[in-house]
mmCIF file of the N, C-alpha and C atoms, coordinates in Angstrom:
data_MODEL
# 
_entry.id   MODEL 
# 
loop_
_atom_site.group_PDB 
_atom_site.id 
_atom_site.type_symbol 
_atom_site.label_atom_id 
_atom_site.label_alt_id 
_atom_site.label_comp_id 
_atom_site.label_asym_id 
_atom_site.label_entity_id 
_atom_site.label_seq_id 
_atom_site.pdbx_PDB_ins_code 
_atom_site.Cartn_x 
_atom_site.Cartn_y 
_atom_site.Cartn_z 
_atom_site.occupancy 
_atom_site.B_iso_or_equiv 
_atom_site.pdbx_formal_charge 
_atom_site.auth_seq_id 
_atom_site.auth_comp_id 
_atom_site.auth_asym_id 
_atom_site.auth_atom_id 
_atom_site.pdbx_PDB_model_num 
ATOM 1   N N  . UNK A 1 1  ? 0.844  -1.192 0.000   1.00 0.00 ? 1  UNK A N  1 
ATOM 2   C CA . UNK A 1 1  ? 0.000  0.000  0.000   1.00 0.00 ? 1  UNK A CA 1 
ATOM 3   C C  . UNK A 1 1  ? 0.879  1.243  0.000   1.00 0.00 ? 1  UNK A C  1 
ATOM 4   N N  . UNK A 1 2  ? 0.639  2.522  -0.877  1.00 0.00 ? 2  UNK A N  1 
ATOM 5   C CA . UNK A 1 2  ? 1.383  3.267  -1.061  1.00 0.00 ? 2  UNK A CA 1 
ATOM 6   C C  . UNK A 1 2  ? 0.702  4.460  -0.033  1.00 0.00 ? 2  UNK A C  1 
ATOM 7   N N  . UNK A 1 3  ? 1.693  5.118  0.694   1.00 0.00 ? 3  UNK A N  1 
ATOM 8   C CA . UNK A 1 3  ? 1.242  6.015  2.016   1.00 0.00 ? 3  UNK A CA 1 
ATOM 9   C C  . UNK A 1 3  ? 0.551  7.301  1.316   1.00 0.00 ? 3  UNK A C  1 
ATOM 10  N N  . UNK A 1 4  ? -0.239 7.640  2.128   1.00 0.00 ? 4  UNK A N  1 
ATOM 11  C CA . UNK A 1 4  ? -1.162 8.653  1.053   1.00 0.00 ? 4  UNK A CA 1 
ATOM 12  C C  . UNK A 1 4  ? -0.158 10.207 0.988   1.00 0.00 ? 4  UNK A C  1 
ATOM 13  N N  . UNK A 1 5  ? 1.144  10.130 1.402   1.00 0.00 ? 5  UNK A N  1 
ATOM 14  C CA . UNK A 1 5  ? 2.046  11.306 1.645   1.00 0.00 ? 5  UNK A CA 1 
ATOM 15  C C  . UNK A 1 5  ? 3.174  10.947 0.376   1.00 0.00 ? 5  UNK A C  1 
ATOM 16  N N  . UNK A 1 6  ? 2.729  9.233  -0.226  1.00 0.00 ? 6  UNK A N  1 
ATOM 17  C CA . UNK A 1 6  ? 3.978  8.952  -1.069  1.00 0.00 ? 6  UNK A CA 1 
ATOM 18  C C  . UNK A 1 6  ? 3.124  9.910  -2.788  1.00 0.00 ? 6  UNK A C  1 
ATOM 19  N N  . UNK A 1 7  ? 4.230  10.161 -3.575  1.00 0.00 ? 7  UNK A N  1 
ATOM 20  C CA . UNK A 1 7  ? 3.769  11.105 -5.031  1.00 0.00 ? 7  UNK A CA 1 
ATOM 21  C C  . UNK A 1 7  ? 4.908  10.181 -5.773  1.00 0.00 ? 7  UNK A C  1 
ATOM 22  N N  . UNK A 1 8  ? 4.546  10.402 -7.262  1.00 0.00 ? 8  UNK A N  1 
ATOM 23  C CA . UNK A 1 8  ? 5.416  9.440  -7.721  1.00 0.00 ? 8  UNK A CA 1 
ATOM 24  C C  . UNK A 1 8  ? 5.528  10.601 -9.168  1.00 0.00 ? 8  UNK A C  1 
ATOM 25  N N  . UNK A 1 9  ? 6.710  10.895 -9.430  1.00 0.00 ? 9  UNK A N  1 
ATOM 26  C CA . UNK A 1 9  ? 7.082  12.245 -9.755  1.00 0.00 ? 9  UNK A CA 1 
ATOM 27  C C  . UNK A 1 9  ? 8.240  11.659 -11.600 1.00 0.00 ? 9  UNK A C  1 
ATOM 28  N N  . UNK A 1 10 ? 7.846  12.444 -12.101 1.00 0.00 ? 10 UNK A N  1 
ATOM 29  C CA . UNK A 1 10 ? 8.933  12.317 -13.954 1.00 0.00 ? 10 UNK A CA 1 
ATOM 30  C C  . UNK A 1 10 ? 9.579  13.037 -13.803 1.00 0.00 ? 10 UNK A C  1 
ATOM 31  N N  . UNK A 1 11 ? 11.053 12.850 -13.996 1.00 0.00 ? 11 UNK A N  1 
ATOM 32  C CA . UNK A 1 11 ? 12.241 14.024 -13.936 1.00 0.00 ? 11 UNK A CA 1 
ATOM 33  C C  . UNK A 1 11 ? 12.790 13.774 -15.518 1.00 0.00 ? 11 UNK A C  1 
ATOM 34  N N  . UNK A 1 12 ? 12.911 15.174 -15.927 1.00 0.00 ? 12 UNK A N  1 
ATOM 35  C CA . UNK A 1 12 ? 13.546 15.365 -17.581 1.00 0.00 ? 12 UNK A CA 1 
ATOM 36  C C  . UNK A 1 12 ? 14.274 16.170 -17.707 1.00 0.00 ? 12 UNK A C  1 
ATOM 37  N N  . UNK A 1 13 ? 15.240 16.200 -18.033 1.00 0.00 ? 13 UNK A N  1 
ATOM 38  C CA . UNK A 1 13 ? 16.200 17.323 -18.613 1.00 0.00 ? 13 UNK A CA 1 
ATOM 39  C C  . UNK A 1 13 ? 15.853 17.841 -19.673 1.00 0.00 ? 13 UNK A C  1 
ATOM 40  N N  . UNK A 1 14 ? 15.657 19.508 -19.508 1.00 0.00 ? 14 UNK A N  1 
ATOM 41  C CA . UNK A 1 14 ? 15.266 20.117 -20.836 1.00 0.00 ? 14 UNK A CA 1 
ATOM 42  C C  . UNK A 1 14 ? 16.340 20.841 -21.596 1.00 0.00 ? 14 UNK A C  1 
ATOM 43  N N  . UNK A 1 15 ? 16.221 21.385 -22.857 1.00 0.00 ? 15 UNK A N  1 
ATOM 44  C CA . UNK A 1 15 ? 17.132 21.957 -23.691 1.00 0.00 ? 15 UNK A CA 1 
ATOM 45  C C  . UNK A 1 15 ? 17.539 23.093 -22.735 1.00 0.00 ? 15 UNK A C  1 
ATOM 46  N N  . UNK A 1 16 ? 19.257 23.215 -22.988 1.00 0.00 ? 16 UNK A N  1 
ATOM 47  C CA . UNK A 1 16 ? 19.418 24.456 -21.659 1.00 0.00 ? 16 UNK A CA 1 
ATOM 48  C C  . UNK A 1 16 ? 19.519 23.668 -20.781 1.00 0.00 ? 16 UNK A C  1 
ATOM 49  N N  . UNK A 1 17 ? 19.503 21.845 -20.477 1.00 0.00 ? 17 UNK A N  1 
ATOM 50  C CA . UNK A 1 17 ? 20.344 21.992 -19.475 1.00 0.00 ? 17 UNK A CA 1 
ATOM 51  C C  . UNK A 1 17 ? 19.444 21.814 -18.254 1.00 0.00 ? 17 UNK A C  1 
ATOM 52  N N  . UNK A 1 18 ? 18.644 22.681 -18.056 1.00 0.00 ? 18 UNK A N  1 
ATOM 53  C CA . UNK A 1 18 ? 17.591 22.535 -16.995 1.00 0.00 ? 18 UNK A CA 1 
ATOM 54  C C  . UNK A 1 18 ? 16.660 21.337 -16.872 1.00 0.00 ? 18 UNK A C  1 
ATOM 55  N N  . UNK A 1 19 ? 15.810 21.145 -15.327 1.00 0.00 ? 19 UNK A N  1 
ATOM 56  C CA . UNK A 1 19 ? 15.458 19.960 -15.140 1.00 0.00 ? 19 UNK A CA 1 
ATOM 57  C C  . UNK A 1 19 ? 13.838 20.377 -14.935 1.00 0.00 ? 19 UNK A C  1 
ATOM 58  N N  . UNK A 1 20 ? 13.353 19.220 -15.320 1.00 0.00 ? 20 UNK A N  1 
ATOM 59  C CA . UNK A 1 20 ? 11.300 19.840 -15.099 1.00 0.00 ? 20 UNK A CA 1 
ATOM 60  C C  . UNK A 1 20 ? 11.411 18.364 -14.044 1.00 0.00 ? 20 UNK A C  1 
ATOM 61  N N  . UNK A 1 21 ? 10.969 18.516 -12.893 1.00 0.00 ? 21 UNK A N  1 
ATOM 62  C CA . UNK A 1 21 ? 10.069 17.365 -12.256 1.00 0.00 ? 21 UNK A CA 1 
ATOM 63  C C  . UNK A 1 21 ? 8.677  17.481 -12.395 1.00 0.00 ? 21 UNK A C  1 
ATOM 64  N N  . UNK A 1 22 ? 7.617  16.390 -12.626 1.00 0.00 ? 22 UNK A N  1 
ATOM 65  C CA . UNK A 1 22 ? 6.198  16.888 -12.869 1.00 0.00 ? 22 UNK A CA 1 
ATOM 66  C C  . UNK A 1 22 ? 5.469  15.552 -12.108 1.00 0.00 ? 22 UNK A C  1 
ATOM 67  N N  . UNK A 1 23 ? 4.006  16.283 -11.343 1.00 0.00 ? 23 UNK A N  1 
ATOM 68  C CA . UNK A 1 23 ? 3.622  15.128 -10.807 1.00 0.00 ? 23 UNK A CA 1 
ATOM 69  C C  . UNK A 1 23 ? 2.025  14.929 -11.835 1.00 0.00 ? 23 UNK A C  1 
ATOM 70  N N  . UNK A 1 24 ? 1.268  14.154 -12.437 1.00 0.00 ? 24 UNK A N  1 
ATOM 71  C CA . UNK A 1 24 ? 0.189  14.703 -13.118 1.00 0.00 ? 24 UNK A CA 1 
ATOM 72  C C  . UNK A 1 24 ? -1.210 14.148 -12.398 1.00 0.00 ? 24 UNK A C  1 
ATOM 73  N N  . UNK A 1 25 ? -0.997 13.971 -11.248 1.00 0.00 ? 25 UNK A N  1 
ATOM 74  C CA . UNK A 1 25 ? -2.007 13.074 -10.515 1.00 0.00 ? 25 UNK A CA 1 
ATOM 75  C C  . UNK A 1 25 ? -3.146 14.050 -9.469  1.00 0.00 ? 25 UNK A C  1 
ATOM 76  N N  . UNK A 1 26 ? -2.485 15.397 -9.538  1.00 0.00 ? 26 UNK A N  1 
ATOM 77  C CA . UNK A 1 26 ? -3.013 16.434 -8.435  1.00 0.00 ? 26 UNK A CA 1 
ATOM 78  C C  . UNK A 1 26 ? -4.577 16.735 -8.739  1.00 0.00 ? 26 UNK A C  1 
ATOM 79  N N  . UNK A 1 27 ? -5.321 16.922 -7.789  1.00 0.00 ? 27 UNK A N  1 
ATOM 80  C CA . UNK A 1 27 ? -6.470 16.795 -7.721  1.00 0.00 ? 27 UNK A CA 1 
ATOM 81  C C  . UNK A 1 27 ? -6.483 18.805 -9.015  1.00 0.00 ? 27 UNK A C  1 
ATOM 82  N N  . UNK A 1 28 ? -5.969 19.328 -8.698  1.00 0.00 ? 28 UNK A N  1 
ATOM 83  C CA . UNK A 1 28 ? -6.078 20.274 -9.110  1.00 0.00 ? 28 UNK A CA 1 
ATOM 84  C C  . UNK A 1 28 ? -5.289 20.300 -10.750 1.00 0.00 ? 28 UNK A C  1 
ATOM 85  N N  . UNK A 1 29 ? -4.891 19.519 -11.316 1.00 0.00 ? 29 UNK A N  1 
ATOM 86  C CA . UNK A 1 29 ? -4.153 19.293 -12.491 1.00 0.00 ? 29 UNK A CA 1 
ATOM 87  C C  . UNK A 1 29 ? -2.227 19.085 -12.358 1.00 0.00 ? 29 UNK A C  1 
ATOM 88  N N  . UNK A 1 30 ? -1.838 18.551 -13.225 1.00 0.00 ? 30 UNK A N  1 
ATOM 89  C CA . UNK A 1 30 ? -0.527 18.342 -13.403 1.00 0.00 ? 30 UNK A CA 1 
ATOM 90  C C  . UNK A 1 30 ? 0.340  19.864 -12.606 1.00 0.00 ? 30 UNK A C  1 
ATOM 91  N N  . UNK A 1 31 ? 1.312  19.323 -11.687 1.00 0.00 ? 31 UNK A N  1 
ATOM 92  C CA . UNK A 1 31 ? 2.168  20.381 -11.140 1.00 0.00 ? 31 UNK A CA 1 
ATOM 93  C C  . UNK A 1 31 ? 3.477  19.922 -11.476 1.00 0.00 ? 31 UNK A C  1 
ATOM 94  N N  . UNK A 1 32 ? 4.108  20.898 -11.674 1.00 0.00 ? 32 UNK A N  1 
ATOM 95  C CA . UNK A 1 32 ? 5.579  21.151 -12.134 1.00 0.00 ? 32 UNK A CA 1 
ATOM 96  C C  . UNK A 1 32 ? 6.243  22.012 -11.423 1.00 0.00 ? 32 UNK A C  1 
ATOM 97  N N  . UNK A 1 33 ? 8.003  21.747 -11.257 1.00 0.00 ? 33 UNK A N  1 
ATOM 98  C CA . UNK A 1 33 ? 8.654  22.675 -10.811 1.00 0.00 ? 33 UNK A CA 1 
ATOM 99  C C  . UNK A 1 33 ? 9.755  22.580 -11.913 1.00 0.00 ? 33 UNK A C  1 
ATOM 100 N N  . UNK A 1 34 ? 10.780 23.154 -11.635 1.00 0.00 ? 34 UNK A N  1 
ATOM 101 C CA . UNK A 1 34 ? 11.906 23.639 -12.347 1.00 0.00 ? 34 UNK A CA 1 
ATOM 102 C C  . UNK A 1 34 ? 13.308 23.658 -11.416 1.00 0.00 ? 34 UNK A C  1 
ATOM 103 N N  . UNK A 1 35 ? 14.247 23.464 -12.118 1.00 0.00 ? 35 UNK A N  1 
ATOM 104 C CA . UNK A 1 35 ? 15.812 23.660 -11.375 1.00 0.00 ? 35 UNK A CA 1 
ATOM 105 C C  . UNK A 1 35 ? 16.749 23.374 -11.978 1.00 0.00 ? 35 UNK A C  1 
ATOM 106 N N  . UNK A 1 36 ? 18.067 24.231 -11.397 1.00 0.00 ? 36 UNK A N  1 
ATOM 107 C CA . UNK A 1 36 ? 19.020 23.895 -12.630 1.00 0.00 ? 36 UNK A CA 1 
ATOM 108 C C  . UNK A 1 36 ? 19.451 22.519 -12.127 1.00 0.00 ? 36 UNK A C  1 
ATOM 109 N N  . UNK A 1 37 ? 18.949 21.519 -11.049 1.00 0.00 ? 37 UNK A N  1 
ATOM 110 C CA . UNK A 1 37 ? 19.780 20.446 -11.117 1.00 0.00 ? 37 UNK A CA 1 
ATOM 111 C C  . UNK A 1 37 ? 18.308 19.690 -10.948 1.00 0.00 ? 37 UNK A C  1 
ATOM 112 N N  . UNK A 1 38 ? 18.511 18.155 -10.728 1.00 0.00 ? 38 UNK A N  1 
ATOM 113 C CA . UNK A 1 38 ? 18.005 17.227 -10.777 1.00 0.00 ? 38 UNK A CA 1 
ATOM 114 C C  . UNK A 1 38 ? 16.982 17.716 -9.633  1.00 0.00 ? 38 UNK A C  1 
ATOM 115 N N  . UNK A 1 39 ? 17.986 17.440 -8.200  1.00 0.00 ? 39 UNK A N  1 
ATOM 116 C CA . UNK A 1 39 ? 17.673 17.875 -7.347  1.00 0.00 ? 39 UNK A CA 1 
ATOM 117 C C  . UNK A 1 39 ? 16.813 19.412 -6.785  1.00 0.00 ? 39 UNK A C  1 
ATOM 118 N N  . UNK A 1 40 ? 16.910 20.076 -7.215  1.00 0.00 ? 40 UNK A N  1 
ATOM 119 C CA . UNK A 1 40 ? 16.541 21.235 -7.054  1.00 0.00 ? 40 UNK A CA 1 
ATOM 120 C C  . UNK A 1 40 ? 15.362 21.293 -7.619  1.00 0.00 ? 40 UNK A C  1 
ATOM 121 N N  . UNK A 1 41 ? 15.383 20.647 -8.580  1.00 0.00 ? 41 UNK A N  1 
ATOM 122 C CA . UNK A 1 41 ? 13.607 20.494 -9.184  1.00 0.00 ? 41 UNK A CA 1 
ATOM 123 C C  . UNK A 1 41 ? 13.038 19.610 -8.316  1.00 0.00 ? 41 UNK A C  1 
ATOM 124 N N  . UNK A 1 42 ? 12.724 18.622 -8.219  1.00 0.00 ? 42 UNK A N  1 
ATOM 125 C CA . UNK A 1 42 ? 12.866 18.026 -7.035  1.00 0.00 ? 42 UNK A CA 1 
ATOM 126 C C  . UNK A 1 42 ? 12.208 18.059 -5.766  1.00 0.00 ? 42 UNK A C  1 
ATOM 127 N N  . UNK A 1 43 ? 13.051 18.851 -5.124  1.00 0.00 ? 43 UNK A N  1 
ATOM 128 C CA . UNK A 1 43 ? 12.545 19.354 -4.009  1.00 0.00 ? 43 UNK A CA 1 
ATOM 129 C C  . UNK A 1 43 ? 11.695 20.776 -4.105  1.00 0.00 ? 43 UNK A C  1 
ATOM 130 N N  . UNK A 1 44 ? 12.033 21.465 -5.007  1.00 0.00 ? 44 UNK A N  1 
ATOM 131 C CA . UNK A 1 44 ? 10.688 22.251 -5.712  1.00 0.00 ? 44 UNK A CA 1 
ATOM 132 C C  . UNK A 1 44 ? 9.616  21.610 -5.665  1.00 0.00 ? 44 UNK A C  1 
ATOM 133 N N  . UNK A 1 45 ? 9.272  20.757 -6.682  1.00 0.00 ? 45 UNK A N  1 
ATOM 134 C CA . UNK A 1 45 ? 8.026  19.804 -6.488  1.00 0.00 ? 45 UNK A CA 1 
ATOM 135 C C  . UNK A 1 45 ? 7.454  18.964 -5.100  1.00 0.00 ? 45 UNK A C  1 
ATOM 136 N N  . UNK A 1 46 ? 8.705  18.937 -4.459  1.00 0.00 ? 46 UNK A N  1 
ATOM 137 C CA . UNK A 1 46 ? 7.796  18.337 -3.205  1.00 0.00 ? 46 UNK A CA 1 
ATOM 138 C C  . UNK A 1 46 ? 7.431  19.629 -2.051  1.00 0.00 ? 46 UNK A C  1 
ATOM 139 N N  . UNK A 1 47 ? 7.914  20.555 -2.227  1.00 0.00 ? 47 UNK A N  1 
ATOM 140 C CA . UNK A 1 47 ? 7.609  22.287 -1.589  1.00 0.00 ? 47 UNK A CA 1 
ATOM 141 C C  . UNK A 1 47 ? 6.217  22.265 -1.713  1.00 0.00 ? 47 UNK A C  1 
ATOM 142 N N  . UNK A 1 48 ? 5.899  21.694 -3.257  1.00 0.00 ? 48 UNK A N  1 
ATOM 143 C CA . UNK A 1 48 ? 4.734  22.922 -3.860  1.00 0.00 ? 48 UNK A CA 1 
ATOM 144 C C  . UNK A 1 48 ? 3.483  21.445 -3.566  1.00 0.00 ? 48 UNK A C  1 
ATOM 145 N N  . UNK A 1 49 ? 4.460  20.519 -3.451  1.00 0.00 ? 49 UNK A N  1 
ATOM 146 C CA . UNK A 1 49 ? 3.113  19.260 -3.377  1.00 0.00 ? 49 UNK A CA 1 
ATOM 147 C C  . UNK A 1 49 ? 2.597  19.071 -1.726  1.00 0.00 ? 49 UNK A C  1 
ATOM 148 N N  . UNK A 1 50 ? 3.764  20.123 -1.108  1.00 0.00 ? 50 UNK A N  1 
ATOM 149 C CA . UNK A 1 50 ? 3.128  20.083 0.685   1.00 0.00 ? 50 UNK A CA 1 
ATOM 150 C C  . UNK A 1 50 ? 2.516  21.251 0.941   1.00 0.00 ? 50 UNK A C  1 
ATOM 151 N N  . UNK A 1 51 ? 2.665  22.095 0.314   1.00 0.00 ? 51 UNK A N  1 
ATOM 152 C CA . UNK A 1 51 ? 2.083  23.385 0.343   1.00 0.00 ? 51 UNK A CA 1 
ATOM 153 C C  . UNK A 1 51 ? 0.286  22.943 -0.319  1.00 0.00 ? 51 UNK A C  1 
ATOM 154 N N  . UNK A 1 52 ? 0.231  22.003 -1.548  1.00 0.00 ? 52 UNK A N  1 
ATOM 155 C CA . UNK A 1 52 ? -0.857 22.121 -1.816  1.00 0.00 ? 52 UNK A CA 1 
ATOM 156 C C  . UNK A 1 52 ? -2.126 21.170 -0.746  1.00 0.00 ? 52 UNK A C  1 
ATOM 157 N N  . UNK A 1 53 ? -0.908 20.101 -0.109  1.00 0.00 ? 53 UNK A N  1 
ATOM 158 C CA . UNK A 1 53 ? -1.856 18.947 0.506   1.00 0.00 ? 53 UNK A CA 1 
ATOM 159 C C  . UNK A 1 53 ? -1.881 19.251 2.037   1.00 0.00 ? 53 UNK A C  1 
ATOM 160 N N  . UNK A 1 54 ? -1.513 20.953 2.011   1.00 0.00 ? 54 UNK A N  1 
ATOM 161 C CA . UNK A 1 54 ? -1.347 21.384 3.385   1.00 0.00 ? 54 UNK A CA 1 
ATOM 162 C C  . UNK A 1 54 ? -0.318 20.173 4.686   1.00 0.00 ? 54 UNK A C  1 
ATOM 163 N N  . UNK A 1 55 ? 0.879  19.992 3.972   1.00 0.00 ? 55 UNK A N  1 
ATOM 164 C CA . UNK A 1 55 ? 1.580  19.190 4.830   1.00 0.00 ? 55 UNK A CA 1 
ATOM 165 C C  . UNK A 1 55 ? 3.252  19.564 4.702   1.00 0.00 ? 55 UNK A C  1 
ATOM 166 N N  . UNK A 1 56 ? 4.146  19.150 5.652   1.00 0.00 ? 56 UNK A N  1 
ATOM 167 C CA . UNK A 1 56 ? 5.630  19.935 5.620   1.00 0.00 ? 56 UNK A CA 1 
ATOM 168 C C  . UNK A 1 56 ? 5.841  19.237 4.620   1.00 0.00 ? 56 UNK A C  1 
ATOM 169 N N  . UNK A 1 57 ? 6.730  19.724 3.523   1.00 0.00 ? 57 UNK A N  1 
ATOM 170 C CA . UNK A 1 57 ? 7.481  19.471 2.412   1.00 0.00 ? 57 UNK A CA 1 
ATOM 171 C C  . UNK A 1 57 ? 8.207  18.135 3.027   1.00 0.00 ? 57 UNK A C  1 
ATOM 172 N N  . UNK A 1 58 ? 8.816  18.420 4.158   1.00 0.00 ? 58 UNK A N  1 
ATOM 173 C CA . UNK A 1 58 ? 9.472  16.890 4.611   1.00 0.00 ? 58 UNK A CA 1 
ATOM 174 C C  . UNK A 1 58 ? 8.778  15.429 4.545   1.00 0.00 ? 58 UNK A C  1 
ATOM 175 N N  . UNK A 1 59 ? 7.606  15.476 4.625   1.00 0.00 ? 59 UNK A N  1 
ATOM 176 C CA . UNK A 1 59 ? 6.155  14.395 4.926   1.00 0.00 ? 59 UNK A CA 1 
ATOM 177 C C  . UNK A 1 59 ? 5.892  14.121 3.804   1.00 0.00 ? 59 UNK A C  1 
ATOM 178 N N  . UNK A 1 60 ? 6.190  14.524 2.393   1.00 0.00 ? 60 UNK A N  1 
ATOM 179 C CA . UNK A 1 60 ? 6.147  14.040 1.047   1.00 0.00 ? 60 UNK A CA 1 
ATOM 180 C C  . UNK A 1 60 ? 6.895  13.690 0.295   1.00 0.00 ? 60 UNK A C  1 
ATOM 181 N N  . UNK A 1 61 ? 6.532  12.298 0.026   1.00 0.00 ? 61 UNK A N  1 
ATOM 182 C CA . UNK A 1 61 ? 8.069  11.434 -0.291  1.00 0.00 ? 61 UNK A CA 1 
ATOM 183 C C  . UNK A 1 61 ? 7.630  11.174 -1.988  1.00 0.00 ? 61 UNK A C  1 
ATOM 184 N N  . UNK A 1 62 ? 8.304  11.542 -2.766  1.00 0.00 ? 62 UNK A N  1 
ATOM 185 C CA . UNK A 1 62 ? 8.575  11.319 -3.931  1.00 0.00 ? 62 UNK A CA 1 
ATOM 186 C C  . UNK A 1 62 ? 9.048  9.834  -4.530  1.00 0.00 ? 62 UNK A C  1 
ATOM 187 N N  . UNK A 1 63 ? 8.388  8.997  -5.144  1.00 0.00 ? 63 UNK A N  1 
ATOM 188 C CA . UNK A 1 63 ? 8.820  8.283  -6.335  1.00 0.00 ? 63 UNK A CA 1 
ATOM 189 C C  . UNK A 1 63 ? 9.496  8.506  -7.564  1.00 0.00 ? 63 UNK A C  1 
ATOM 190 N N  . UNK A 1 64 ? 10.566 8.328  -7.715  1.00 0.00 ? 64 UNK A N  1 
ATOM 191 C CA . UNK A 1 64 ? 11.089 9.188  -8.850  1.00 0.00 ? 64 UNK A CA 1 
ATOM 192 C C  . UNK A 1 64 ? 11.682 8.145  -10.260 1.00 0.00 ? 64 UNK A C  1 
ATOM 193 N N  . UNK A 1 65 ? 10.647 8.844  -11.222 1.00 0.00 ? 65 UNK A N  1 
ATOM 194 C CA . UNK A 1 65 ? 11.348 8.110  -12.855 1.00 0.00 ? 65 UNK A CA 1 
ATOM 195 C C  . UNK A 1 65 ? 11.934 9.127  -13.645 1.00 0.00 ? 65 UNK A C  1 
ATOM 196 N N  . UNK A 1 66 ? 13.372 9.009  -13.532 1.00 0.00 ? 66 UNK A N  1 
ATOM 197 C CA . UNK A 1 66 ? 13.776 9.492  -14.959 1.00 0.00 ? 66 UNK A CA 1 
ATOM 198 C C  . UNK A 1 66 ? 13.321 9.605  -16.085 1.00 0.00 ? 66 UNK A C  1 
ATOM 199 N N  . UNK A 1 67 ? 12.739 10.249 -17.015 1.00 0.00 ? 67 UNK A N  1 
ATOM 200 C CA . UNK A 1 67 ? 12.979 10.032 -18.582 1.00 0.00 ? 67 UNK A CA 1 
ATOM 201 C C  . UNK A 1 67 ? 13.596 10.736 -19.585 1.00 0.00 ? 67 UNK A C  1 
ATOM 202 N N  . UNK A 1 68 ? 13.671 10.006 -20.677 1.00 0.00 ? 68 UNK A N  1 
ATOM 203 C CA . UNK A 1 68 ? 14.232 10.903 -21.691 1.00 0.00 ? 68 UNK A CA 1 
ATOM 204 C C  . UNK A 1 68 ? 13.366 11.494 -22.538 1.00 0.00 ? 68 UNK A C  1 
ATOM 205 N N  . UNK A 1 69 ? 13.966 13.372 -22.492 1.00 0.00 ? 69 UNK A N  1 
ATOM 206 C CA . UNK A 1 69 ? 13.376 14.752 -23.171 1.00 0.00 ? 69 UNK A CA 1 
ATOM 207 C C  . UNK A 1 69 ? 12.179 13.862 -24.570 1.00 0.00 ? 69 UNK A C  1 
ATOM 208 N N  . UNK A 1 70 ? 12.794 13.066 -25.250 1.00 0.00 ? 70 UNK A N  1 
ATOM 209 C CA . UNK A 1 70 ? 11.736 12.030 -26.149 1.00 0.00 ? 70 UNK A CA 1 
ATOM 210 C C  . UNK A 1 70 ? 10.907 11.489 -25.762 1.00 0.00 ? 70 UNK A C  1 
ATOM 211 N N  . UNK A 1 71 ? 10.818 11.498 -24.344 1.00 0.00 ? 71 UNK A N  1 
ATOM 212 C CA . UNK A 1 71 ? 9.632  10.129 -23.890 1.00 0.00 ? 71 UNK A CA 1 
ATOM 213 C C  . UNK A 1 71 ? 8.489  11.354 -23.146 1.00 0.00 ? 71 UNK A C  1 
ATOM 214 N N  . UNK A 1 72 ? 8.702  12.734 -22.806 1.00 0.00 ? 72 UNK A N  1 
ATOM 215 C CA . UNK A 1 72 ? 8.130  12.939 -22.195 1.00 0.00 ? 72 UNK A CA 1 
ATOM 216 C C  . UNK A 1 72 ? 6.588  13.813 -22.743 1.00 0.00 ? 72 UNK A C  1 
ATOM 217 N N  . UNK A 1 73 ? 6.889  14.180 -24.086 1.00 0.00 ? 73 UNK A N  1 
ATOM 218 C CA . UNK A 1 73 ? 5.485  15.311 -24.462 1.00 0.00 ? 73 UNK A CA 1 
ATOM 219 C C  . UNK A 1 73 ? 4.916  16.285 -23.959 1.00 0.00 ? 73 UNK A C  1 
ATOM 220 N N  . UNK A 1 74 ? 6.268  16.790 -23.137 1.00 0.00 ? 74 UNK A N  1 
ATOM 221 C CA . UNK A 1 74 ? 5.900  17.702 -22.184 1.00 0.00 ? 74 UNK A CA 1 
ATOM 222 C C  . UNK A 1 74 ? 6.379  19.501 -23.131 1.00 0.00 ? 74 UNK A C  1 
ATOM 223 N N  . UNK A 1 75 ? 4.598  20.339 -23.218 1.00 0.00 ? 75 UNK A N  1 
ATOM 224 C CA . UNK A 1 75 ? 5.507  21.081 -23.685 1.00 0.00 ? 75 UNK A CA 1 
ATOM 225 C C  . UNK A 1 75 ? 6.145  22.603 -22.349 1.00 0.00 ? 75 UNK A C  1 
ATOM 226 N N  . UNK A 1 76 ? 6.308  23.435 -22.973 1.00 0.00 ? 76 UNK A N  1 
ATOM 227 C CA . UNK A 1 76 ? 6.973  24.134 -21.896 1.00 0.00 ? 76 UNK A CA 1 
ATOM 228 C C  . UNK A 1 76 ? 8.046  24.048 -21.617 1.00 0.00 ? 76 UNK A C  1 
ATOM 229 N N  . UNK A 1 77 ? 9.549  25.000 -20.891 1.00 0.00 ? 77 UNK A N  1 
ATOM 230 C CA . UNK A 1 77 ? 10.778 25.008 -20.798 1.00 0.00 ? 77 UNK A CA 1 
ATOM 231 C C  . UNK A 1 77 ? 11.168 23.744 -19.476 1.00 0.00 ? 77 UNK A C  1 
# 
């Protein structure tokens, strides 16, 4: 059983270098953050996913899949 605090999150490297983490499961539509590292996006996304489920950023644990800029159809930087 997956804890209702666990999110299971796509990390992509975009042109430039930069990283999009995206979760698309939010009751309110797909959320995204941004960073110049893996990490930093990242923990962006889990900021904005405790902020939305009213809980500390620490209490939301991320699942994380890599993909590649080809696999993702994501448009936006």
């Amino acid at each position: 059983m997956i804890p209702p605090s666990m999110h299971f999150a796509a990390v992509s490297r975009r042109p430039g270098g930069r990283w999009t983490a995206r979760y698309e499961f939010a009751p309110s539509g797909p959320v995204e953050a941004h960073g110049a590292s893996r990490e930093e996006a990242l923990e962006r996304l889990r900021l904005e996913l405790g902020r939305r489920s009213g809980r500390d950023a620490h209490e939301v644990s991320l699942g994380v899949r890599t993909l590649p800029r080809s696999e993702t159809g994501w448009s936006g930087v």
